[in-house]
N, C-alpha and C positions, 0 to 999 in steps of 0.2 A: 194837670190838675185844673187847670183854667177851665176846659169844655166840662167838667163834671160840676165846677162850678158855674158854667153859664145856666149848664141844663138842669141844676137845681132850681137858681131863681127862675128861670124860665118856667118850670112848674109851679113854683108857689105865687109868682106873680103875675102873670099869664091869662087869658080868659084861655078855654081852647081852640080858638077859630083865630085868636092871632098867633099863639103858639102852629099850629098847621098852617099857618102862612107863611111865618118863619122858616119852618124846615121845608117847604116845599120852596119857595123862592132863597137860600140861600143853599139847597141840597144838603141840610144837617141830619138828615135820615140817611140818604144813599149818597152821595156826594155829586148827584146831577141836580144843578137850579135850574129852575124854569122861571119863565118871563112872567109878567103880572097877568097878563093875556092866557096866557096857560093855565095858571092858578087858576083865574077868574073862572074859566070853561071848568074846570076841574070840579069847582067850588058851586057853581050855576050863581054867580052873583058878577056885578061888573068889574071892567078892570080899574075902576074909579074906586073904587071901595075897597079891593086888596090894596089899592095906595095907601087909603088912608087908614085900614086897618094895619098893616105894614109899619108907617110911620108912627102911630099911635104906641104898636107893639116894642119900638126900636126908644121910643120915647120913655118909657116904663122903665124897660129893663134897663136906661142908661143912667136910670133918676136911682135905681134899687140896684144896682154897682156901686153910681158913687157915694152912698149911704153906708155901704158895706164896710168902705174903705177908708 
């Protein structure tokens, strides 16, 4: 029940480009993560910026968890 609720707030709170950073770097679509470096190329944007969309992303959804609960 927990991943149906992550993947809920992850859609409503989410932009889409940190949501597809998410599942591509911790593998929540197929279960293979790729590295920042990977995403990046993947992405055509640097690997500075999947950091800090990344962290941004992980910042949100831990702020709209603990609001939940």
């Amino acid at each position: 029940m927990q991943v149906v609720r992550l993947y809920n707030r992850m859609k409503a709170v989410l932009k889409n480009r940190e949501k597809i950073v998410l599942e591509l770097r911790y593998g929540l679509l197929n279960g293979a993560s790729k590295t920042q470096r990977e995403v990046a190329s993947m992405l055509g944007i640097s690997r500075s910026y999947v950091s800090r969309i990344e962290k941004k992303a992980i910042k949100k959804l831990n702020k709209e968890l603990k609001v939940e609960n």
